[in-house]
N, C-alpha and C positions, 0 to 999 in steps of 0.2 A: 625438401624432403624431411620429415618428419618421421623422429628415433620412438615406439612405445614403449609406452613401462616395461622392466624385468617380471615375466613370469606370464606376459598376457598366453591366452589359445585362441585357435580361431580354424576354423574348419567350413570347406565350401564342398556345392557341388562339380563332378568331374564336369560335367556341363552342362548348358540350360539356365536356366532365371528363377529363383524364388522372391519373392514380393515380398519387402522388408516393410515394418510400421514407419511412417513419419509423423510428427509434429506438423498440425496440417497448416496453421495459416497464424499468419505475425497480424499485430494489430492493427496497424494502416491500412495492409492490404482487408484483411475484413470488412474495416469498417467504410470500404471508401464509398460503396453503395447504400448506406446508411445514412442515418440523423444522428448527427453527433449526441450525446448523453444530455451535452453542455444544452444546444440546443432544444432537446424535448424538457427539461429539467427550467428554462426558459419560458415554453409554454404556458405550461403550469403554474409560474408565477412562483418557482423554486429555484434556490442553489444547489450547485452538485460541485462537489468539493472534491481535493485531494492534500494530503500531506506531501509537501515534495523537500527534495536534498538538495539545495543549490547545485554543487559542482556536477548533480548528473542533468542537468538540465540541457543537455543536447542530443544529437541523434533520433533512436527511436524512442526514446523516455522520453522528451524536450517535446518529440510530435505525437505522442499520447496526449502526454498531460497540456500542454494548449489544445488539442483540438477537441478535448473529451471533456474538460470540466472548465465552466463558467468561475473559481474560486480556487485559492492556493491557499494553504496554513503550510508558515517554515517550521518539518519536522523539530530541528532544534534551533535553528538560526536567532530567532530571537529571545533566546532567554538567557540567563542573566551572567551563567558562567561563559556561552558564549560573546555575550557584545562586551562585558565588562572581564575578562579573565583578570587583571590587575587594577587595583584604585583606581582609579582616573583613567585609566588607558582604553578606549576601545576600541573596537574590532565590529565595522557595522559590514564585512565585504560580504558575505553571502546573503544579508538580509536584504541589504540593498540590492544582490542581484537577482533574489527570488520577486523584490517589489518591481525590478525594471522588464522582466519577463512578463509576471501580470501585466505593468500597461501594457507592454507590446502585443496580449495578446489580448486584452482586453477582458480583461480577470479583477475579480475580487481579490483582495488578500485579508486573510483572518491572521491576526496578530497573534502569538501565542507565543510564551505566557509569560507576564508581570508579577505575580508573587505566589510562589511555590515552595514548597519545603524540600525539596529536591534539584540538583543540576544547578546551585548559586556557586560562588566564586568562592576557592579557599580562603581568600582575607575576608571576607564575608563570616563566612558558617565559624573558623575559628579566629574570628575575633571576639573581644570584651566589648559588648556595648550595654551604655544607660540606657533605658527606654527612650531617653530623648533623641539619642544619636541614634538609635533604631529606626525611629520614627523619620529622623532626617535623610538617613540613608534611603530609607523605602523610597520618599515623595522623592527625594531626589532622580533614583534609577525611576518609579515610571515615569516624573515629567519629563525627564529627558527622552527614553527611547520614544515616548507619544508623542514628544512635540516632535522630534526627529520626521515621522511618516505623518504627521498634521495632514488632514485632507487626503492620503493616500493608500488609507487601510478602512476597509467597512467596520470593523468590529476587532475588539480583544475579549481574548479570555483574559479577564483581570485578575481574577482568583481562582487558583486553581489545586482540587481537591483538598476543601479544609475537614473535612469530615470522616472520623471513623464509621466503620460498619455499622455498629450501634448508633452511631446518628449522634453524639457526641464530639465535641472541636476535637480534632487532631493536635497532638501536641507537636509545634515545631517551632524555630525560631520565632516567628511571627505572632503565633497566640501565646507562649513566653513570656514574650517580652513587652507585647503590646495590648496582650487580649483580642476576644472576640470584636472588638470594634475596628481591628485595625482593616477586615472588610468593607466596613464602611467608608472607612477612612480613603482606601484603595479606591477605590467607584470614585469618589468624591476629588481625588487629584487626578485619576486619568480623565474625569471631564473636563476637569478643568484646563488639561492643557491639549485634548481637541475634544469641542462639545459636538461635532460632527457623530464620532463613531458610535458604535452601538457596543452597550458595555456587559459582558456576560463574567458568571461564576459557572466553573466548568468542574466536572468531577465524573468519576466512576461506578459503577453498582448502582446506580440512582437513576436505571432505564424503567423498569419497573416501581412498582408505589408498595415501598419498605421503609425500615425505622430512617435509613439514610437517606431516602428521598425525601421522606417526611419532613426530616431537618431541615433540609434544603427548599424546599416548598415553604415552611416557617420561616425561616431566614427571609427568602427574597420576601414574603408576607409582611415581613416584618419593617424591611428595607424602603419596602415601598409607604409604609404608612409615616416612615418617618422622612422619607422625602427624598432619601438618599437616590442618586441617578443608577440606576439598575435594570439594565433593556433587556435581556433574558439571560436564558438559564443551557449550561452544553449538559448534553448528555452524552457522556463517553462512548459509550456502546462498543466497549470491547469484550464481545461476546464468543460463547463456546457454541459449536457448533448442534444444533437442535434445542440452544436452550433460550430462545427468544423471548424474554416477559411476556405473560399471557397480556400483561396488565399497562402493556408499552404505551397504545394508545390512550387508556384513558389516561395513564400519567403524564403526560403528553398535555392533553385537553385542560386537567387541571392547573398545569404552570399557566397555559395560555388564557385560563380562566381570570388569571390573577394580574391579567395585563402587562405582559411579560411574551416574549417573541423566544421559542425553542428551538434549537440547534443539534442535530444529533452530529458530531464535533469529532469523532476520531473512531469511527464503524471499522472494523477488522470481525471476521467470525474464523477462528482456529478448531482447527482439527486436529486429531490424534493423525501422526503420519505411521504408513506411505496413503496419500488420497488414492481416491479410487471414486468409480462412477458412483455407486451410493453415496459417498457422502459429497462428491462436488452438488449431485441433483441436492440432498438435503441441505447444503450451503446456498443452493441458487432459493431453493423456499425460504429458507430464512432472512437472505438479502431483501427480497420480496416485501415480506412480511414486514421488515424498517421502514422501508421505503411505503410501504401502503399502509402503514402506521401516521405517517410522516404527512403524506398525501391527504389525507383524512380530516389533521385538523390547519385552518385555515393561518394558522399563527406560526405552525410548525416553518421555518424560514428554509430548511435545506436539509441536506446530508451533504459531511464530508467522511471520505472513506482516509483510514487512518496507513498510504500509500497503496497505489493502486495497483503494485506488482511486488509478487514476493523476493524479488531479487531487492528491496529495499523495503519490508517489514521488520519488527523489532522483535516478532514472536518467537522464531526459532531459538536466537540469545537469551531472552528471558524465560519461556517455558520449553522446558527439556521435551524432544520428544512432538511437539505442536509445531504448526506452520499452516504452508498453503493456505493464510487468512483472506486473501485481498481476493479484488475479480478478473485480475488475468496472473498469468506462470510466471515462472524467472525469465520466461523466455518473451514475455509481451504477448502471450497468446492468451486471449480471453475466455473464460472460464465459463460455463452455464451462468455463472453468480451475476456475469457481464449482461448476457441476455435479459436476463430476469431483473435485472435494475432498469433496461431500458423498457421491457415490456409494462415496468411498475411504473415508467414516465410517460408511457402511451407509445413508445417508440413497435413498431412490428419488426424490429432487427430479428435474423433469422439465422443460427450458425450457417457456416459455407458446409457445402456440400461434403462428405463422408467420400475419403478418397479424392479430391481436386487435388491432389500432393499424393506422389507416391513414390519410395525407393526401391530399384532396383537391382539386385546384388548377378554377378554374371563372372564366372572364370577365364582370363584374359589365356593362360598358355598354362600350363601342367608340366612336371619332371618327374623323373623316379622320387626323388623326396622334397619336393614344395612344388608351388604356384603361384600365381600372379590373378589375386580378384580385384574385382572395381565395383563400387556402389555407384548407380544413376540415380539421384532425385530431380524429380522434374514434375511440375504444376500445370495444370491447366482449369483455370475455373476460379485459381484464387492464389495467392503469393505466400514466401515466407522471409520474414525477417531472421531467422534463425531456423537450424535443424537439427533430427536428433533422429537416428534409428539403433533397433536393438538386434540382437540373433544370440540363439543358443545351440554350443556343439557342445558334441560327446565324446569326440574320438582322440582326443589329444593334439589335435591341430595346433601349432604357433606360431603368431608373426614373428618376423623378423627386423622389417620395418614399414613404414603405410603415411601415406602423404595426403595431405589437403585437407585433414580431419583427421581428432584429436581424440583416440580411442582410449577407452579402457574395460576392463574385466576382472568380473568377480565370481571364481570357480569356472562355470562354462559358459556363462552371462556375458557378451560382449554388449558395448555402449559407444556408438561413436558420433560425434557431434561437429558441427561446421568449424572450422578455422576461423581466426577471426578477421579474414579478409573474405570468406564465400558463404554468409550464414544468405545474405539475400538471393532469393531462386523465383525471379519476378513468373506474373501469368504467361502461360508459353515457353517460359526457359529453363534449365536442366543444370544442374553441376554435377562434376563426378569426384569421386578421389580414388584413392587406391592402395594395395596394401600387396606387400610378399608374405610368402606363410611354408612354413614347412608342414610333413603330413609323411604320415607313416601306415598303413593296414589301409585304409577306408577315407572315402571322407563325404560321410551322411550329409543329406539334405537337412538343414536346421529347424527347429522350429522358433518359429514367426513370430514374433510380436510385436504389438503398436510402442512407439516411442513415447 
């Protein structure tokens, strides 16, 4: 039994049933009548990527992210404050378990990242070094972590975002102390210790043909005539919602012109919150839009979505206010954004039906002052990994206490959500929970709404 927060309300009818919203269908069960992403993205002669977090690599995350993408990039796992936190000392455990999951599932993994001016190791950023011990230190950390996954990573981002806006080198340890050449320099030790992988310069703002693409475009140009090993170029694409580059594909076509293989490396599109049907529909167009950007030119090698549930995006922490980036909920439920990447891979995936999940709220017994309600959610047509229904009263209703789910309220806004032993309610089956509540004058039929 389960105590709710001081202060909740909650108010039923004296009898009868009103139809509460659900949260309709968890990602497994959706998609189990479908073509995986991984597979239609296959087809095509494309990668379809995700950023993932080691330690959540089980459960219903773990059966996402193998069944849906062909290609893994470790959120942080492999950079530099993590494998090396002290001198000498590393710390290879989550890289190494995001690379043993790729083989088991039979995944790509994209390395990320080798030399960035952000997320290195405090003996690193504040130490004293000559250019030469700069220099030694860099070759040292990439041949090490490269040679470490030799033969068992497709590609790194080797450099990652040297460029300001202006399309000018970014000042940071590395152009400091080394200059502009120390990209070359980079390319030129991660081949050499695995001349297998495919070597990219990865950056941001540079989806679109701007002063900063420009650079970058000139750069690998440049790269290339001078011999340096250089196999494409990432395009961050961490985009605002409606604001897709006009100009995506042909900048796109131009890296690929340059003999040069393109990677859109870390796709998020953020919204202003709370979402809502407007802007998920204008999130599933713009998904689209990458994707059939992407699809278009023959060099374009993939998209990776930069984590494919918002319960593990970076947006919320960094931009106040933004979220709901990725193409399924916190709760593993996929998003229009989901459809519309697969309908961009040729997939006909088709949401489940409006209503195959639905809760039912019902007053178990009544007193002169409380009662005893129960919510039934129960599926048929399609499953949930998780649930979520809402109701709003007016009459000063309050519980007192409510079991099996994990309520709360804000004013008259109740929210109550699965325990976390009963989120799953397979095709055919039903959970209930239940709740005591005191009530005084009245107690109104609520009004309804979807979870």
């Amino acid at each position: 039994m389960r105590s709710l927060r001081t202060g909740l309300s909650l108010g039923s009818v004296l009898t009868g049933i009103a139809a509460l919203g659900a949260l309709l269908v968890a990602a497994p069960a959706a998609h189990a009548a479908d073509t995986p992403l991984r597979d239609l993205a296959a087809a095509k002669g494309k990668v379809i990527g995700t950023a993932v977090t080691g330690s959540k690599l089980t459960g219903t995350y773990g059966d996402i992210a193998g069944a849906q993408f062909n290609s893994l990039t470790p959120g942080n796992a492999m950079k530099w404050e993590t494998v090396e936190p002290t001198r000498g000392t590393y710390n290879w455990a989550e890289a190494d378990q995001i690379v043993a999951f790729a083989q088991a599932h039979n995944q790509q993994v994209r390395g990320h990242t080798l030399v960035w001016h952000s997320q290195n190791p405090s003996w690193l950023t504040n130490g004293t070094w000559t250019s030469a011990q700069l220099s030694a230190l860099l070759q040292d950390h990439i041949s090490t972590e490269v040679t470490r996954y030799k033969g068992k990573l497709a590609a790194w981002d080797v450099v990652n975002e040297p460029f300001n806006e202006d399309g000018t080198y970014r000042s940071t340890l590395w152009y400091n102390g080394l200059g502009s050449d120390y990209i070359a320099q980079a390319l030129t030790w991660a081949h050499a210790a695995d001349p297998g992988a495919k070597l990219y310069i990865n950056d941001y703002n540079v989806e679109g043909v701007n002063a900063k693409s420009t650079a970058l475009y000139n750069l690998v140009k440049s790269l290339k005539a001078r011999g340096v090993p250089i196999d494409g170029v990432g395009l961050q694409a961490h985009l605002i919602l409606g604001q897709v580059p006009s100009t995506l594909q042909q900048n796109i076509q131009r890296f690929a012109d340059l003999g040069v293989d393109v990677a859109i490396t870390e796709l998020d599109i953020r919204m202003q919150l709370p979402s809502d049907s407007t802007k998920l529909a204008q999130q599933a167009a713009d998904y689209k839009a990458v994707f059939d950007a992407c699809m278009a030119v023959s060099r374009c090698y993939g998209v990776t979505v930069w984590g494919f549930t918002d319960s593990d995006s970076w947006i919320p922490d960094v931009f106040s206010g933004y979220g709901a980036a990725t193409p399924y909920d916190e709760n593993y439920v996929p998003k229009p954004a989901y459809y519309a990447i697969a309908g961009a891979l040729g997939g006909t995936t088709t949401p489940p039906p409006t209503g195959a999940c639905t809760a039912t709220y019902s007053v178990q017994s009544q007193w002169n002052t409380g009662f005893t309600g129960q919510v039934r959610i129960a599926c048929s047509g399609a499953a949930l990994s998780s649930w979520k229904v809402n109701w709003t009263y007016g009459a000063g209703q309050r519980i007192t206490q409510a079991w099996n789910a994990d309520c709360t309220q804000s004013g008259a806004a109740v929210t109550c959500a699965n325990a976390s032993y009963n989120g799953t309610v397979p095709n055919g089956g039903s959970v209930t929970f239940g709740f005591n509540a005191s009530w005084s004058g009245s107690n109104p039929v609520p009004t309804v709404t979807l979870g």
